[in-house]
Structure formats: C-alpha cells, structure tokens
MARBA-3410 file (N, C-alpha, C, O; in Angstrom, 1 decimal):
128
85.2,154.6,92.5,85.7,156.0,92.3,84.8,157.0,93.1,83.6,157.0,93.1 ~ 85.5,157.7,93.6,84.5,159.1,94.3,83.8,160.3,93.4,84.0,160.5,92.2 ~ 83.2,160.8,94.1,82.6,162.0,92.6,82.7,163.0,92.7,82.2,163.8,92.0 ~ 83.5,163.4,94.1,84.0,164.8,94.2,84.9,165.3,93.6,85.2,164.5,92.7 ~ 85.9,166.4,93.6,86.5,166.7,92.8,87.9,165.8,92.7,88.4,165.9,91.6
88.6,164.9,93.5,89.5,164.3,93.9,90.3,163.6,92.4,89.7,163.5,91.3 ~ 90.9,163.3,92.6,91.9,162.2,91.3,91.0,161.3,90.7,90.9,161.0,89.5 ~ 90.2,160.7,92.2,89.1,159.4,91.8,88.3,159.6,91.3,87.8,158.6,90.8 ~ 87.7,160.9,91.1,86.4,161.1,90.7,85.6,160.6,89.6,86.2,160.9,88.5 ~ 84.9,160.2,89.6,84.6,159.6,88.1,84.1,160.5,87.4,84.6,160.4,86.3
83.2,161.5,87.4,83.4,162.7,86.8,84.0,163.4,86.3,83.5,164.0,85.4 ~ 85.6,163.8,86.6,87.0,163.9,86.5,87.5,163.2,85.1,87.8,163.6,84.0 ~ 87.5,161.9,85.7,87.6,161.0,84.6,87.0,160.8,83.8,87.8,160.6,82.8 ~ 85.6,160.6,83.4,84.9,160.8,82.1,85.1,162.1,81.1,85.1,162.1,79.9 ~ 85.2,163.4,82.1,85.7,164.2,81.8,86.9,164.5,80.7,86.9,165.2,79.7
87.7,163.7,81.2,89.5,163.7,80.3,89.3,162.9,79.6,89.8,163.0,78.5 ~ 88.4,161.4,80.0,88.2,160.5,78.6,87.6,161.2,77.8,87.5,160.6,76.7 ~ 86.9,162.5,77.8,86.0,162.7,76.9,87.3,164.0,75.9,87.5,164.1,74.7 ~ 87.7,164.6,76.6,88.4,165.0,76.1,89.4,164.5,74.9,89.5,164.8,73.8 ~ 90.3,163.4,75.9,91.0,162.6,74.6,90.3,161.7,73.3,90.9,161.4,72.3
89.0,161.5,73.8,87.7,161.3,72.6,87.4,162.1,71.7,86.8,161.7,70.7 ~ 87.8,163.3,71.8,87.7,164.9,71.1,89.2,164.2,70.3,89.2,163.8,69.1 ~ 90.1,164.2,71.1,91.6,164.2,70.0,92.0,162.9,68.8,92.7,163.0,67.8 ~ 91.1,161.8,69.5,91.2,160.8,68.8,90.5,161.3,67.5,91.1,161.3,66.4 ~ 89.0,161.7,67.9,88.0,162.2,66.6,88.5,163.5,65.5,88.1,164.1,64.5
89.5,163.6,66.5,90.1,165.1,65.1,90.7,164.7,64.8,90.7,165.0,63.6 ~ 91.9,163.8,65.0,93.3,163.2,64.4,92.1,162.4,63.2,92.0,162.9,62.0 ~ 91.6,161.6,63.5,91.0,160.7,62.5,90.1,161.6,61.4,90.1,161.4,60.2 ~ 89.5,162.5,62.1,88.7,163.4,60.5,90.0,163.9,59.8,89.9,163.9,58.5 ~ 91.2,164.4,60.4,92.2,165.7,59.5,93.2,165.0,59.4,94.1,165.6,58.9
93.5,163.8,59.6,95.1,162.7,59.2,94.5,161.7,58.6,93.8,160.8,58.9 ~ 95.1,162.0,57.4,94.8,160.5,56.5,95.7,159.3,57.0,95.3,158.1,57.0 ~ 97.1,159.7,57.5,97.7,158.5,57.8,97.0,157.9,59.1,97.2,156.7,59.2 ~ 96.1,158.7,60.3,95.9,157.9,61.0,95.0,156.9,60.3,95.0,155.7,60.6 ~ 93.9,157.7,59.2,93.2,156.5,59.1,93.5,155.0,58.5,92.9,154.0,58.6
94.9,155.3,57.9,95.3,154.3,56.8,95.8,153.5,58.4,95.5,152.3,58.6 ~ 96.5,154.0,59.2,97.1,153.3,60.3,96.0,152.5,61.1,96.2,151.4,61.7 ~ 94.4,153.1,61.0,93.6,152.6,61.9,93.4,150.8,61.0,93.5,149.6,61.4 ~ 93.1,151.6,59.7,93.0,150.0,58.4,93.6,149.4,59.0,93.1,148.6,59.8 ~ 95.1,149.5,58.8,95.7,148.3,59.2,95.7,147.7,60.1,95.9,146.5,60.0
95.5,148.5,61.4,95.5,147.9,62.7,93.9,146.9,62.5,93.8,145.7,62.6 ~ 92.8,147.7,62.2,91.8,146.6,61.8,92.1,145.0,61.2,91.9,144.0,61.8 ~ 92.6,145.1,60.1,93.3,144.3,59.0,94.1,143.1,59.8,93.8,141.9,59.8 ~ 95.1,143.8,60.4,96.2,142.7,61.5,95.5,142.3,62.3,95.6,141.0,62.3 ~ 94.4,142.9,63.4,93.8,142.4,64.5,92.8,141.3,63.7,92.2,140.3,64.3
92.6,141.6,62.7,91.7,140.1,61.9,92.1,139.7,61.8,91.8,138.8,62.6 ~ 93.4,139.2,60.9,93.9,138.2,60.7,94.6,137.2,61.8,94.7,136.0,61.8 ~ 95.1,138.4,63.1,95.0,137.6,63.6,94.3,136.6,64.6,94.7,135.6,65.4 ~ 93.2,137.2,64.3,92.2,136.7,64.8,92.0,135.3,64.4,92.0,134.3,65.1 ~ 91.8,135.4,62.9,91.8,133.9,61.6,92.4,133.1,61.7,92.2,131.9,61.9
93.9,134.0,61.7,94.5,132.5,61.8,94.8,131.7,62.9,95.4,130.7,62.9 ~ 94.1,132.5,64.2,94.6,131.8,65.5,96.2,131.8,66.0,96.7,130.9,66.7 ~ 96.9,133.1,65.5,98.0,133.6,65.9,98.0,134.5,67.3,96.9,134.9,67.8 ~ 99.2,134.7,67.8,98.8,135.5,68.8,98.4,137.0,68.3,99.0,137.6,67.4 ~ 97.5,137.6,69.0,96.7,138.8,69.3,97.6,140.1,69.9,97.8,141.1,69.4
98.1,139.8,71.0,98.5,140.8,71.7,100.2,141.7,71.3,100.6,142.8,71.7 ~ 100.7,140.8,70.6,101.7,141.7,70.0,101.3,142.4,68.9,101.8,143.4,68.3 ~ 100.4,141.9,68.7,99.8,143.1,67.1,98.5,144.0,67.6,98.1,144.9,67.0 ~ 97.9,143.6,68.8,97.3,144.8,69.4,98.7,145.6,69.9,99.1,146.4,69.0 ~ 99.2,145.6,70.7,100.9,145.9,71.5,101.1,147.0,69.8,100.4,148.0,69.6
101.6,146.8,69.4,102.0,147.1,68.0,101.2,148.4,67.3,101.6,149.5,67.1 ~ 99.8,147.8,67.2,99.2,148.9,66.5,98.7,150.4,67.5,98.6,151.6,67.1 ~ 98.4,149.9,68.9,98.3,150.8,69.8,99.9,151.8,69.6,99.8,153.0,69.5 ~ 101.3,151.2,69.7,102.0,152.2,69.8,102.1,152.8,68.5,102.2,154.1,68.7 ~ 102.0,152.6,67.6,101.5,153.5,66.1,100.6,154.3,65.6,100.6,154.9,64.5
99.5,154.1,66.8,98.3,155.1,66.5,98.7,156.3,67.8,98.5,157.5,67.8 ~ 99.2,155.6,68.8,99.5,156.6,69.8,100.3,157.8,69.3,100.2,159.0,69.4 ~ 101.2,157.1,68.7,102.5,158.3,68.1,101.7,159.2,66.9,101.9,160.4,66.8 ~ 101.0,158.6,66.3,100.1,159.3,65.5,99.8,160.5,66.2,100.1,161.7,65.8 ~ 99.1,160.1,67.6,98.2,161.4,67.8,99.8,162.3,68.8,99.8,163.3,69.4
100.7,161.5,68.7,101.7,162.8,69.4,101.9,163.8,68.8,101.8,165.0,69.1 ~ 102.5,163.0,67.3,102.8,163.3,66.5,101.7,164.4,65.6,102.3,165.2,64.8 ~ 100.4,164.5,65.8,99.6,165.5,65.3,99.7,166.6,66.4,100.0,167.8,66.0 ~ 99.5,166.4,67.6,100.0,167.4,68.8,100.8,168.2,68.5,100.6,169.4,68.2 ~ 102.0,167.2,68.5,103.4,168.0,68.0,103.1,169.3,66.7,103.6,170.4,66.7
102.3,168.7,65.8,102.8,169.7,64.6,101.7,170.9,64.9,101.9,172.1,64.6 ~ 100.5,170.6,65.4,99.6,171.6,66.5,100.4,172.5,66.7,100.5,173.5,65.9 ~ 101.2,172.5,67.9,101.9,173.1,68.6,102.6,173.6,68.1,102.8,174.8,68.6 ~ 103.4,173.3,66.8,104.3,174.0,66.5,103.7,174.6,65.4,104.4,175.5,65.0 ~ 103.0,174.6,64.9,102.0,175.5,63.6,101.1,176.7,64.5,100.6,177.7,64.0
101.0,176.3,65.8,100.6,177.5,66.5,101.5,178.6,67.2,101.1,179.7,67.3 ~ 102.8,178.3,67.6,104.0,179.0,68.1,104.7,179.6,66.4,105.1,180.8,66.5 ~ 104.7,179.3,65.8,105.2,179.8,64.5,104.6,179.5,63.0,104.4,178.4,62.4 ~ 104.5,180.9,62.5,103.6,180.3,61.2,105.3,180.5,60.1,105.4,180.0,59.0 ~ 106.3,181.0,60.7,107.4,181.5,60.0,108.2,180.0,59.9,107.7,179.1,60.5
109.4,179.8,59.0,109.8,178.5,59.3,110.9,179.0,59.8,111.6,179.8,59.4 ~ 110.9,178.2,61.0,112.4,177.7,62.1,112.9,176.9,61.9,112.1,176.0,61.6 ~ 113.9,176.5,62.0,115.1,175.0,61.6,114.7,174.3,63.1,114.8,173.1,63.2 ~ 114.1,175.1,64.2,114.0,174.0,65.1,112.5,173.3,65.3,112.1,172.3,66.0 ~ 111.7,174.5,64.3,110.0,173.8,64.3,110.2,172.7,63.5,109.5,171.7,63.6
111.4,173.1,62.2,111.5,171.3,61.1,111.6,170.9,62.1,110.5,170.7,62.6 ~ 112.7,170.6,63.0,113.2,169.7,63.7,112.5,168.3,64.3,112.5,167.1,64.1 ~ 111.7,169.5,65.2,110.6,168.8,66.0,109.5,168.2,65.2,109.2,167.1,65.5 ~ 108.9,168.8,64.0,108.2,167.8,63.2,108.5,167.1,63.1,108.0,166.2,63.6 ~ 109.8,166.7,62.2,110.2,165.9,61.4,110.8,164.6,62.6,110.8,163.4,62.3
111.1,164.8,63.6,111.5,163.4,64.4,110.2,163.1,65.2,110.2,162.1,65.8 ~ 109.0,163.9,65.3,107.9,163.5,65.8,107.2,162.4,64.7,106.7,161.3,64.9 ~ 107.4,163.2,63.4,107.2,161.7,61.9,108.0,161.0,62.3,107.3,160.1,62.9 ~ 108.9,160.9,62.4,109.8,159.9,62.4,109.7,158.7,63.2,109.9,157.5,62.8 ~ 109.3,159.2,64.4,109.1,158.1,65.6,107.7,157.4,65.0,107.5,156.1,65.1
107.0,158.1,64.5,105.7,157.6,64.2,106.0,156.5,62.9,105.3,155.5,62.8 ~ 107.1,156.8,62.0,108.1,155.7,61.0,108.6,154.2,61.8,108.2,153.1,61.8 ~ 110.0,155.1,62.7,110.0,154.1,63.2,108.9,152.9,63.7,109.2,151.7,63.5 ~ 107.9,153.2,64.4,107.3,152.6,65.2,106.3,151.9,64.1,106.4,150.7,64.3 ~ 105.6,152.1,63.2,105.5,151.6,61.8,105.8,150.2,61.3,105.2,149.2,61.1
107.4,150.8,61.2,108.6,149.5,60.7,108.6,148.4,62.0,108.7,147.1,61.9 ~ 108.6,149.0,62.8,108.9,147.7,64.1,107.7,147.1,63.4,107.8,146.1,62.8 ~ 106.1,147.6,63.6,105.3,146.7,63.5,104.9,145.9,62.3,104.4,144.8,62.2 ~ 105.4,146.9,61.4,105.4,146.0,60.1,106.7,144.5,60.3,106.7,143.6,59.5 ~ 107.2,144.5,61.0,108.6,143.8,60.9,107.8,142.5,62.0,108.0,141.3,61.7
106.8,142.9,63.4,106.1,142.2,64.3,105.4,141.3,63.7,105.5,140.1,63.8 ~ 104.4,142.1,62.7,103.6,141.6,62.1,104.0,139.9,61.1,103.4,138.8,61.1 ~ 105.2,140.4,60.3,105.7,139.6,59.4,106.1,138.2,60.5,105.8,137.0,60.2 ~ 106.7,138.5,61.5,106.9,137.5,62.1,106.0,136.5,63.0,106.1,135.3,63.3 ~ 104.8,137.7,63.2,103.6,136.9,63.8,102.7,136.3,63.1,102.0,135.3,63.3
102.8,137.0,62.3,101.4,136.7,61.1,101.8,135.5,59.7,101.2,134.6,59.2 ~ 103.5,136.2,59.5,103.7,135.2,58.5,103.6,133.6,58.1,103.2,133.0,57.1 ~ 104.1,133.4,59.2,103.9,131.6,59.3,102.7,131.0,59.1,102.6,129.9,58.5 ~ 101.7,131.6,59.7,100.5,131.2,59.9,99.8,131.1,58.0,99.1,130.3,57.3 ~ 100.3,132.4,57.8,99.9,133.0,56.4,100.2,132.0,55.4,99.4,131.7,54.6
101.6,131.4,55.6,102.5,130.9,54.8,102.0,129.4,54.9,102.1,129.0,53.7 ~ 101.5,128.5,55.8,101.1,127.8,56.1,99.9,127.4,55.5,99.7,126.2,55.2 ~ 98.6,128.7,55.2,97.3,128.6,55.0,97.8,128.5,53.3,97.0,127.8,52.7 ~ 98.4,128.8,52.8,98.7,129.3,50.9,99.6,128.0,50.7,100.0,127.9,49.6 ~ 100.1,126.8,51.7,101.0,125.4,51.1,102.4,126.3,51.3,103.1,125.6,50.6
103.4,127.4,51.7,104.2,127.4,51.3,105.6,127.2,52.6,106.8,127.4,52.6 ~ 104.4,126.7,53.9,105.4,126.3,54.9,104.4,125.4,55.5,103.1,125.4,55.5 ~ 105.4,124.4,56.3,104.9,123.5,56.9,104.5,123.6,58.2,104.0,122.7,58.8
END
C-alpha cells in the first residue's frame, strides 16, 4: 500500500478502519441486541467449532446479522437526528431497517438448525 494520500494508502486505511472501530464500539456499548447477537455468534462459532461442523456458513450467517445491526443503528441515528417529531416515513425507515435485521436473524437461526443440528442430534443418541 502507498502512504500518500491515494485510495492505497495505508494511512487512509487505518484511518476508516479506525473509524468503523468507533461504530462497532458504540453499537456494542448502546444496543443490547447487538450484544445478545455478538453471544450468539460467539456460541454458534463454538459449537461449531466442537462438533467439527462446518464453520463458514455460520461465520457467513452471523457476520450478516451483526452487519444489519450496525445499519440498522445508523439508520435510526439518522433518523432521530433529521426528526425528533414523528413522521409515518421515519416509522417506516426504522421499522424495515429492524426488520431486515429479523429477517436476517431467522435465516440464521434456520442455517444454524441445519448446520448444527445433526451434529447436535448425534452427540445426545437422537440421530444416527
């Protein structure tokens, strides 16, 4: 990487990593769901570590769930800064910015069951 001002710069770049290091660390002090989201991503990446299932759809999984997290705190940012009044189109935008952060949730809760289950089911006698 170069260290002048350019795209490459690595200065540039530690720069904005450091920045988005700021956003991760405030989503995580002021959202409880992210931290409950971080548990579990913890939790899944162990297990499936244990049981020798695969890894990468439940890393895959928990990254898009924490990501929408922090859109999803942006989002309500932004819109608690443009209006303190309520607008039917500031619900709007919150509520489908939660939402995706739901959906995305359910898929992994649903990944999970399929990645993890067997293995699970296997270790407790109740599949072969």
């Amino acid at each position: 990487m170069r260290s002048d001002g350019s795209a490459l710069s690595l200065r540039r770049w530690l720069r904005s990593a450091g920045f988005a290091w700021a956003g991760i660390k405030h989503t995580y002090r002021t959202q409880a769901n992210f931290r409950i989201e971080v548990g579990a991503a913890v939790v899944a990446s162990a297990l499936a570590l244990a049981l020798h299932a695969p890894l990468a759809p439940i890393l895959l999984c928990c990254a898009l769930v924490l990501s929408l997290e922090l859109v999803n705190t942006a989002v309500e940012a932004i819109v608690d800064h443009a209006t303190s009044d309520f607008h039917e189109l500031a619900r709007i935008a919150k509520d489908a910015a939660a939402a995706a952060v739901l959906v995305a949730s359910i898929g992994a809760l649903l990944v999970g069951l399929v990645v993890l289950g067997p293995p699970l089911l296997k270790l407790v006698g109740l599949w072969r």
